[in-house]
Backbone bond lengths (Angstrom), bond angles and torsions (degrees), N, CA, C in turn:
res aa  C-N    CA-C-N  psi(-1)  N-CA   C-N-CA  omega(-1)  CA-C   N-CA-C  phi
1 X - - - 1.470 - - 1.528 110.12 -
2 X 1.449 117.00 138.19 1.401 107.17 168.33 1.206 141.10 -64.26
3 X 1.552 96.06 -7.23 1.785 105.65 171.37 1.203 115.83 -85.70
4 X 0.886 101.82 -0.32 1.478 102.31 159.86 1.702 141.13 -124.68
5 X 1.224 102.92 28.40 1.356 141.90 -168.18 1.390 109.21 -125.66
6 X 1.642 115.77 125.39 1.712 124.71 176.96 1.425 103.70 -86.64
7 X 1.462 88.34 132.22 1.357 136.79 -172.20 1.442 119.86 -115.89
8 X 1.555 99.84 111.44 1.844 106.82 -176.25 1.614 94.29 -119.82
9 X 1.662 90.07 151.99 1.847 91.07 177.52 1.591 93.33 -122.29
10 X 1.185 106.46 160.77 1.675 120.76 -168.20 0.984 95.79 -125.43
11 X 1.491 136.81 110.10 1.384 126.84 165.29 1.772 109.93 -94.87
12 X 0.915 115.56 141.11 1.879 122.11 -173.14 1.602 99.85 -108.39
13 X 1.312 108.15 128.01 1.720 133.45 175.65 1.104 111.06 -148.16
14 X 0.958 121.68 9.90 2.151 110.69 174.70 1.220 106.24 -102.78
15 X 1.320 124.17 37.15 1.717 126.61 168.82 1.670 96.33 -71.05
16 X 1.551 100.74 158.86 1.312 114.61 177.13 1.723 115.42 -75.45
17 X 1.508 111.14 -19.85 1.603 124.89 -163.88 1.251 114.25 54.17
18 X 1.202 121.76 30.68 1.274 115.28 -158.74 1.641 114.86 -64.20
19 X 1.497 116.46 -20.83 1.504 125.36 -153.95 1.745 92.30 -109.35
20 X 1.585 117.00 7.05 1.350 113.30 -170.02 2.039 95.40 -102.33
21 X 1.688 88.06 -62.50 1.929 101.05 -175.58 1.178 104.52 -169.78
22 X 0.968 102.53 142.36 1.916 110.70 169.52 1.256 131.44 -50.38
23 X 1.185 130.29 129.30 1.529 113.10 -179.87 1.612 128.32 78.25
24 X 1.592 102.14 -2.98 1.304 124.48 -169.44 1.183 124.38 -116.87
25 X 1.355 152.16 116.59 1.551 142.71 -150.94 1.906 95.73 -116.11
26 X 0.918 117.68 117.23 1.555 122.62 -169.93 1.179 99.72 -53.06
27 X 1.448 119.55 -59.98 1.840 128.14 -159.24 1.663 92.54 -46.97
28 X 1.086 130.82 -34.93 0.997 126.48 176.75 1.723 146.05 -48.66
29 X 1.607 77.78 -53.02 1.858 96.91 157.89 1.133 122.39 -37.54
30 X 1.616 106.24 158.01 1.860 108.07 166.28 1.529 99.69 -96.65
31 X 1.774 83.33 154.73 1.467 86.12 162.49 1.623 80.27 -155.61
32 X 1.542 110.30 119.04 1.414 161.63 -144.53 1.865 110.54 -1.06
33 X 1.566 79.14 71.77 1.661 110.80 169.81 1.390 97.97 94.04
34 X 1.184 133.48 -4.41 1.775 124.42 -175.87 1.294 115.41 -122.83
35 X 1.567 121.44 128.14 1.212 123.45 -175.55 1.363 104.58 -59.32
36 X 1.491 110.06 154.85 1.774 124.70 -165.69 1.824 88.58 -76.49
37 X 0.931 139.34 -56.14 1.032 140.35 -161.82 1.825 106.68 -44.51
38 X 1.502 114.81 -39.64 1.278 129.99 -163.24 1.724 109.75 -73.78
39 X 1.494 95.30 -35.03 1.708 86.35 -174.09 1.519 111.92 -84.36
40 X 1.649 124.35 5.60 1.685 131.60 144.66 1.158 113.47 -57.84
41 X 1.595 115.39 -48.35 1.163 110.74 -156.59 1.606 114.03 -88.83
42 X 1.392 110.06 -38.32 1.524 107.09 -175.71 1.640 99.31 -59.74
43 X 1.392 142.33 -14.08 1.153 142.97 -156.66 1.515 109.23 -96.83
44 X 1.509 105.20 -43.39 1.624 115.50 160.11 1.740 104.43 -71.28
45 X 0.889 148.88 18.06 1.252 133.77 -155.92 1.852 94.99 -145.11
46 X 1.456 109.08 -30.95 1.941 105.64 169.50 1.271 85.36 -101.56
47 X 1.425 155.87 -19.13 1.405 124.64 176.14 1.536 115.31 -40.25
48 X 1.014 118.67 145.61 1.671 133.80 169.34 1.835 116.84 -81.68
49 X 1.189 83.73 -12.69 1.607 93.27 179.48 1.447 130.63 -86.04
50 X 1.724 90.86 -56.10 1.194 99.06 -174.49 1.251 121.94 -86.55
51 X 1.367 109.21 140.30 1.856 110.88 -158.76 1.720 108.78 -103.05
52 X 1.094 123.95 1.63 1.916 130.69 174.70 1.578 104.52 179.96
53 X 1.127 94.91 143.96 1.673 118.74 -164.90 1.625 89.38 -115.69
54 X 1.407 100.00 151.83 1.964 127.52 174.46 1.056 122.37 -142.27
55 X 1.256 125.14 103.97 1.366 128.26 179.93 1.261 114.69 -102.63
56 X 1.570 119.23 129.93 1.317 141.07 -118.62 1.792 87.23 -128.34
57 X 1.564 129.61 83.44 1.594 122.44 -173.31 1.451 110.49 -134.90
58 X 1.138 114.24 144.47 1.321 131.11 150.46 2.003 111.97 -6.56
59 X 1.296 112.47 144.18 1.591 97.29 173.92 1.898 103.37 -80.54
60 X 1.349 110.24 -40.81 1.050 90.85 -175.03 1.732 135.00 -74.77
61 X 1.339 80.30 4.58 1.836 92.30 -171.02 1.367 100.72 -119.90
62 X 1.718 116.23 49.16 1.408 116.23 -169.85 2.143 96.05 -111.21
63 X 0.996 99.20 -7.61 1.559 108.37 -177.37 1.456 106.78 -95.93
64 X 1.562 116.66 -32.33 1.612 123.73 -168.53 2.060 88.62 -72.61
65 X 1.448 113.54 -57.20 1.432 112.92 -161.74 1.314 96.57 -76.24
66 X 1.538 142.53 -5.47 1.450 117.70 153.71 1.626 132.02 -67.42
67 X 1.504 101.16 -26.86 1.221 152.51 -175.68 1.588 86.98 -53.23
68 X 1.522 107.60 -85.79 1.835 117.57 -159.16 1.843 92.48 -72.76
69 X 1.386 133.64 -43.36 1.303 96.20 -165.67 1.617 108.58 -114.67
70 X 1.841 101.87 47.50 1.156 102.46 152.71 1.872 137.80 -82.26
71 X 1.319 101.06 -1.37 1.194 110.12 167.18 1.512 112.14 -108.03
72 X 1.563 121.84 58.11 1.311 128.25 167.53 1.609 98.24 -125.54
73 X 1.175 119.19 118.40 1.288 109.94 161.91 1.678 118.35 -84.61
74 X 1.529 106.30 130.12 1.311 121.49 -174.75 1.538 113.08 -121.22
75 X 1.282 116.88 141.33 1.769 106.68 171.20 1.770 90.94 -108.08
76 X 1.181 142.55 -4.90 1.630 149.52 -175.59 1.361 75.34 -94.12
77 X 1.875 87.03 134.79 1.415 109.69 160.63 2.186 114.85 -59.84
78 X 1.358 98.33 139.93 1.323 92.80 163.82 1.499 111.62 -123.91
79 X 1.380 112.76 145.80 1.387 108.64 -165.81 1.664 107.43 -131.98
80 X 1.271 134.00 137.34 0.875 123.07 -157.68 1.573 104.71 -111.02
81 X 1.452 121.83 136.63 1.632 117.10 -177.28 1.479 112.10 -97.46
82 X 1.351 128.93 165.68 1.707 118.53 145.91 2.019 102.42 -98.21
83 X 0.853 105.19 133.99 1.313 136.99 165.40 1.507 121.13 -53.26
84 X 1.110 139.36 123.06 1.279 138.64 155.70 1.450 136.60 -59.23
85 X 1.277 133.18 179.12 1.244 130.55 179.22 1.622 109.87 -67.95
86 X 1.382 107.87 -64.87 1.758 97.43 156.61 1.312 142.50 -103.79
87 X 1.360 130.95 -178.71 1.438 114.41 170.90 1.707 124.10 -43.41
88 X 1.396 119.39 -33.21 1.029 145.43 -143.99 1.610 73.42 -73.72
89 X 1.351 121.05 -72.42 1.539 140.58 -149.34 1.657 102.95 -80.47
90 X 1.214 122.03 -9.32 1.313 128.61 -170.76 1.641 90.70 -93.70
91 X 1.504 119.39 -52.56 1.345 96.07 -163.04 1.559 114.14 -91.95
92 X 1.176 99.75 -4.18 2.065 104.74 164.03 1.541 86.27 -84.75
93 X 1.072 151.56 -20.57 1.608 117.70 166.78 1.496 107.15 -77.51
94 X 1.100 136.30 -27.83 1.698 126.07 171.92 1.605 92.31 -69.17
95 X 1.353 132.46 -87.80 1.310 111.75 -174.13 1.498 150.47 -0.38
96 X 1.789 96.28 -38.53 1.065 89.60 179.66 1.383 118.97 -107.81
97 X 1.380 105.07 21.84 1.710 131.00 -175.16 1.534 93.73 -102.01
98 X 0.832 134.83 4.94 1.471 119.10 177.51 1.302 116.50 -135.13
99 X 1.774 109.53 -178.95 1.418 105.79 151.15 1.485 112.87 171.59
100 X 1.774 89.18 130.88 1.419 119.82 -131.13 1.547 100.81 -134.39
101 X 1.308 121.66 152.55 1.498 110.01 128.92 1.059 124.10 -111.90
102 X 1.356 146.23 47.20 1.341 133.52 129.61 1.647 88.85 -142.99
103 X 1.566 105.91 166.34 1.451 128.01 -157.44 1.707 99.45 -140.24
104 X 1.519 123.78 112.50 1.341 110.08 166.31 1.321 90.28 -105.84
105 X 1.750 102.64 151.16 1.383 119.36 159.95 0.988 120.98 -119.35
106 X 1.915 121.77 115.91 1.673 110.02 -176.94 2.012 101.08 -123.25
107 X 0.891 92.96 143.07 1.398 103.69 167.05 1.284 104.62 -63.97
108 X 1.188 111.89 145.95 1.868 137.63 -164.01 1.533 94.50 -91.39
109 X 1.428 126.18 -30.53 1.603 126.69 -156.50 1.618 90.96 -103.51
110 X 1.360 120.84 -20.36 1.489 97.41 164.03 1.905 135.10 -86.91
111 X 1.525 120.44 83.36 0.922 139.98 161.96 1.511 110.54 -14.16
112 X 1.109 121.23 -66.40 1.345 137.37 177.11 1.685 137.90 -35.17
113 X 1.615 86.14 -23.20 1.750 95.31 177.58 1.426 125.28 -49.85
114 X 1.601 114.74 148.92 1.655 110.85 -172.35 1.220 78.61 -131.69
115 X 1.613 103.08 170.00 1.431 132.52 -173.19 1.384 103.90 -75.74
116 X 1.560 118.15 -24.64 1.423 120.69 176.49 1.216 105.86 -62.22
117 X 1.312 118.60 -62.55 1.702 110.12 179.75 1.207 118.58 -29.87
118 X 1.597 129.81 -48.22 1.337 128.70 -159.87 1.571 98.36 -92.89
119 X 0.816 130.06 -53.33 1.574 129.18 174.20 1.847 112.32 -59.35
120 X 1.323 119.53 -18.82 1.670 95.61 168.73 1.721 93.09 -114.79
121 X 1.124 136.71 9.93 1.593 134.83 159.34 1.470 106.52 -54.31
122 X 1.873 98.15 -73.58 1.443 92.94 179.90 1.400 130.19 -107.99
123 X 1.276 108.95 47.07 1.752 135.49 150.14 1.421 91.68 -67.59
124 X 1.265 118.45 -67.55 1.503 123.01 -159.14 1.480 121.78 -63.63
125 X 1.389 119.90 -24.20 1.546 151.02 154.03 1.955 104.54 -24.68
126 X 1.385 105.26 -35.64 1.485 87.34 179.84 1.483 117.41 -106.07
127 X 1.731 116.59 16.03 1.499 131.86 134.76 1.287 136.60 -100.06
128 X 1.256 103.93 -7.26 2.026 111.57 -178.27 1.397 89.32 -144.20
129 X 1.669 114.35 150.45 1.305 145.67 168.34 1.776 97.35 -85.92
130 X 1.097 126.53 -37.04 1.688 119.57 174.69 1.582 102.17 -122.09
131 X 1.345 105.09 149.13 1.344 135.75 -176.68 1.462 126.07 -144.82
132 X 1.119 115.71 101.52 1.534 110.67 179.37 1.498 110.38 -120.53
133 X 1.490 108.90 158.38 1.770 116.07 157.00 1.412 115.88 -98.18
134 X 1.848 103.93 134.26 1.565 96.51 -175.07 1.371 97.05 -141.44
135 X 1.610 127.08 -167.24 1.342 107.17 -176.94 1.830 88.35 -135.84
136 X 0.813 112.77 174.87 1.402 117.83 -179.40 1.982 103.46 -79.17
137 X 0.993 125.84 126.50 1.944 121.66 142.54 1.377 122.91 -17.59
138 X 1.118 118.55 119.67 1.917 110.63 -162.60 1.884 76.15 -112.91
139 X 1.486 132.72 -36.90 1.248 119.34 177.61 1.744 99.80 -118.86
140 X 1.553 95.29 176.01 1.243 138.53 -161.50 1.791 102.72 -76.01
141 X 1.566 111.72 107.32 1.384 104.93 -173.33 1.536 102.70 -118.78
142 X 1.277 84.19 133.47 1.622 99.01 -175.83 1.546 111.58 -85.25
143 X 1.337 121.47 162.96 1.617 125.10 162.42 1.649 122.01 -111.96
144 X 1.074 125.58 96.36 1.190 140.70 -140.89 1.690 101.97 -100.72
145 X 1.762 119.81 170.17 0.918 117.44 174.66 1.984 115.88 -96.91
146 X 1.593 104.46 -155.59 1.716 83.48 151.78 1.304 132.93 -85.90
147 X 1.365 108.00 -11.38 1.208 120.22 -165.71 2.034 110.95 -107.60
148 X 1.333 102.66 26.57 1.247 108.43 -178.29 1.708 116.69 81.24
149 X 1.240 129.82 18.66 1.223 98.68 -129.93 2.512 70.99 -128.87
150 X 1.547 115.44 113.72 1.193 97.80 -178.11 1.319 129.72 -75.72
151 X 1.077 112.67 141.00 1.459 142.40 174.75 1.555 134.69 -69.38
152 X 1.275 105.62 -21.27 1.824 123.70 -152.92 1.649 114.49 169.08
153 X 0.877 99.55 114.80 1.652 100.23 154.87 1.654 120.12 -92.17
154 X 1.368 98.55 136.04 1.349 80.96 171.83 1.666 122.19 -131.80
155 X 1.618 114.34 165.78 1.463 111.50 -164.47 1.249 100.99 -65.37
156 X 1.263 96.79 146.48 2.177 103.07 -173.37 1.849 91.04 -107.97
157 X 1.471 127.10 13.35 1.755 124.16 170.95 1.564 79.41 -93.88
158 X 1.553 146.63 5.41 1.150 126.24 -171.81 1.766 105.17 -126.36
159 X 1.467 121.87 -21.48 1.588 130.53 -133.49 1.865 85.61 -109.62
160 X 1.410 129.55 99.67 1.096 95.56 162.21 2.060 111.66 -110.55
161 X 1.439 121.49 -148.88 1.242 120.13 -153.64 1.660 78.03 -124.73
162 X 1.706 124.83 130.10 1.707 114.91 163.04 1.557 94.23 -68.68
163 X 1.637 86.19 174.04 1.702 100.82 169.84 1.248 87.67 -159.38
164 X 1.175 119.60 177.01 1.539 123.33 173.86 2.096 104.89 -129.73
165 X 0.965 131.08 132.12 1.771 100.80 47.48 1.607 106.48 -109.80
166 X 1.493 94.37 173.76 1.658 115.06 -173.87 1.038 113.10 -142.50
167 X 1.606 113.65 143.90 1.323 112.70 -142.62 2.108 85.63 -114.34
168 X 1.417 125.33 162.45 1.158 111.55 168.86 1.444 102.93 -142.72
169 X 1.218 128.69 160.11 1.717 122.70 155.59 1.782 112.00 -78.61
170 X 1.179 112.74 103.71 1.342 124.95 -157.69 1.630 106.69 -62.77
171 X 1.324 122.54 -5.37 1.522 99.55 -178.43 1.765 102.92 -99.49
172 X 1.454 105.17 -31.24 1.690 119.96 -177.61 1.783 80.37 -73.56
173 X 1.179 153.92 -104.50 1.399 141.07 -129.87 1.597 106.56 -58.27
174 X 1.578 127.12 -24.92 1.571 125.41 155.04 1.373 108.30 -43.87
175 X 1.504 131.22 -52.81 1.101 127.19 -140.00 1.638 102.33 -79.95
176 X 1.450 98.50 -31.12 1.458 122.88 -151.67 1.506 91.18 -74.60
177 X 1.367 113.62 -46.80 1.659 128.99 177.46 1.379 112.19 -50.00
178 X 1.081 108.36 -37.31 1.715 105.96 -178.24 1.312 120.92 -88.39
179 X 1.928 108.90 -39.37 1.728 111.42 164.30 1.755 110.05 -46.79
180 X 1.317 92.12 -59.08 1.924 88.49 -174.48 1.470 135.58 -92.98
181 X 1.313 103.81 28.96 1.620 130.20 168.67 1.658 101.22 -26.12
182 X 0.876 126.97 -67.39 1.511 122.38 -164.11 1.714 104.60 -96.22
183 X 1.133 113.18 -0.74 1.867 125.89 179.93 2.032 82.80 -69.63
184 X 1.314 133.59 137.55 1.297 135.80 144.77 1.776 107.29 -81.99
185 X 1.657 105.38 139.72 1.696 112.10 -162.62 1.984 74.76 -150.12
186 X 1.308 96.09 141.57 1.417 125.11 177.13 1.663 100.57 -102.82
187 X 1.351 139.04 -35.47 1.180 144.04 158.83 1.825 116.37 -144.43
188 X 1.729 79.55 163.35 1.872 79.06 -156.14 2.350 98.04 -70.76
189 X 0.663 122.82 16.69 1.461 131.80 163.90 1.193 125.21 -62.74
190 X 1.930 97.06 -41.88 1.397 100.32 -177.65 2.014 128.43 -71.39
191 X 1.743 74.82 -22.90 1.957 96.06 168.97 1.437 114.88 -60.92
192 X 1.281 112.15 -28.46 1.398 112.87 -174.11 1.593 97.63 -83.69
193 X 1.221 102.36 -80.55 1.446 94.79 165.28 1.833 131.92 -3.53
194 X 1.633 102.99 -67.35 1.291 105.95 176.78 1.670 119.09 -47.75
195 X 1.445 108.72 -37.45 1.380 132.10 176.64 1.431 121.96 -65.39
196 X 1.870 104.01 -20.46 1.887 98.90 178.17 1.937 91.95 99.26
197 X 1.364 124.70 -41.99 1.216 92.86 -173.23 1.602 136.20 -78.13
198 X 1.062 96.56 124.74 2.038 101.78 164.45 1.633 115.83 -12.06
199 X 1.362 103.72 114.21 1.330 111.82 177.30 1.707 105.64 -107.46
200 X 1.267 142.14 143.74 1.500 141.38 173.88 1.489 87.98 -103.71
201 X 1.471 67.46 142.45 1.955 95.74 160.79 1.529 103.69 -118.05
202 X 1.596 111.40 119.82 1.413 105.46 165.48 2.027 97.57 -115.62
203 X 1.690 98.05 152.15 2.089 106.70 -158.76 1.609 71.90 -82.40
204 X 1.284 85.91 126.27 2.233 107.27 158.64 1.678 84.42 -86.78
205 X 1.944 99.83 -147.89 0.922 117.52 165.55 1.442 128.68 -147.37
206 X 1.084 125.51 169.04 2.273 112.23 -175.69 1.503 104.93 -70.84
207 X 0.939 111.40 2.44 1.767 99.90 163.40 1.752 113.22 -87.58
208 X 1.581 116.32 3.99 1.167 106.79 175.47 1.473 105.16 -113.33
209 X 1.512 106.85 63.99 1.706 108.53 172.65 1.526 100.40 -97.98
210 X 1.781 71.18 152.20 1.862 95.36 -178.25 1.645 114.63 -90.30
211 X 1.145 98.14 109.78 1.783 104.98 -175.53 1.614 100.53 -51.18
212 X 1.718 110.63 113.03 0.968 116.18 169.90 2.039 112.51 -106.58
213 X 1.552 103.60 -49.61 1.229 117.24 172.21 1.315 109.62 -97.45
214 X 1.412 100.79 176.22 1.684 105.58 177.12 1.544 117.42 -85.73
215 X 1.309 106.62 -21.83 1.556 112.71 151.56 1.873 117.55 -51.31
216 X 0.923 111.80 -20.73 1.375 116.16 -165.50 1.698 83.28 -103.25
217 X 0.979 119.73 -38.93 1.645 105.22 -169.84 1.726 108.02 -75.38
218 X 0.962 127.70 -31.51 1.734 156.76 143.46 2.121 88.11 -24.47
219 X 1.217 97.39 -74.93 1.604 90.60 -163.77 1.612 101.69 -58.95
220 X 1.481 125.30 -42.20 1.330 95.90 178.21 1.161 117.87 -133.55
221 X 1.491 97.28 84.08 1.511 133.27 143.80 1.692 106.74 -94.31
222 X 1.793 110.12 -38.80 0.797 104.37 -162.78 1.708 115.42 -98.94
223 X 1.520 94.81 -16.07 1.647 100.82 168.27 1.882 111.25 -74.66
224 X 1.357 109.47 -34.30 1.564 109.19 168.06 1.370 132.49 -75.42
225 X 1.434 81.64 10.72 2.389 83.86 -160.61 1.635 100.67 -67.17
């Protein structure tokens, strides 16, 4: 049972932001007086489950995130990571900071997380080794070439959108991390995937977008108000 199984959450912040502003790390921002980074963490931090939190940062921005979630009181260890060049390398550097059997991974830029996510993620943990929240395709996504030019339509009763958080069996997604070291993976799902194992999709919802632009930080100000 997973309740009875240790449980670490990985939160990820050493993105570049590049598509948000220069020089600017989103998790950082407010969104209505609270850094984005904080409403992951206070959420890993009243879970009942999870037994130590990892925050996954930049080296030089390892003083700023002691900085913002030093006014959280925690009795769970918090541990702080340096981050890699990509996601890929950021969350095999939490990996190997811990040790767990099960592993959630949530993005730091999604504000939006509910306690539901983490409580029916790893409900599902004692039938699937991966678990993610995604939302279904509300439009029609094409498969395109390089040159713009489409390739495929595909069924949207089949196409949905990841989101995180995601739940993993922490010794199989280690292992998986080290076989496909030089494999490029946009999320750790796709490792499982590469491997043959069953990934679940449980439906989140569009209030759990990941502040990419400042338009997106605009929407939830107003979805968090």
């Amino acid at each position: 049972m997973y309740k009875n199984k240790r449980v670490a959450g990985l939160i990820l912040v050493a993105g570049n932001s590049t598509r948000f502003a220069k020089d600017r790390n989103k998790n950082f921002e407010l969104v209505n007086g609270t850094p984005i980074i904080n409403y992951s963490l206070l959420k890993f931090i009243n879970n009942e489950y999870i037994d130590e939190i990892i925050i996954v940062g930049k080296k030089e921005e390892q003083e700023i995130i002691k900085k913002i979630i030093s006014p959280l009181n925690s009795i769970k260890k918090i541990k702080l990571v340096i981050g890699g060049n990509t996601r890929q390398e950021s969350v095999y550097n939490g990996l190997n900071n811990i040790s767990c059997d099960i592993v959630i991974i949530q993005d730091g830029a999604r504000p939006g997380i509910k306690d539901v996510y983490l409580n029916n993620c790893l409900a599902q943990m004692d039938n699937y080794v991966g678990v993610s929240i995604g939302v279904r395709t509300k439009d029609t996504v094409k498969i395109v070439d390089k040159n713009g030019l489409v390739l495929q339509t595909t069924d949207r009763d089949y196409t949905w959108l990841m989101q995180t958080p995601q739940c993993f069996d922490y010794k199989i997604l280690k292992e998986l991390h080290n076989k496909y070291r030089n494999d490029l993976v946009t999320d750790d799902c796709m490792l499982l995937e590469k491997a043959g194992y069953p990934v679940k999709i449980i439906e989140g919802d569009d209030t759990n977008l990941k502040v990419t632009t400042y338009a997106d930080l605009k929407i939830m100000n107003v979805l968090l108000k």
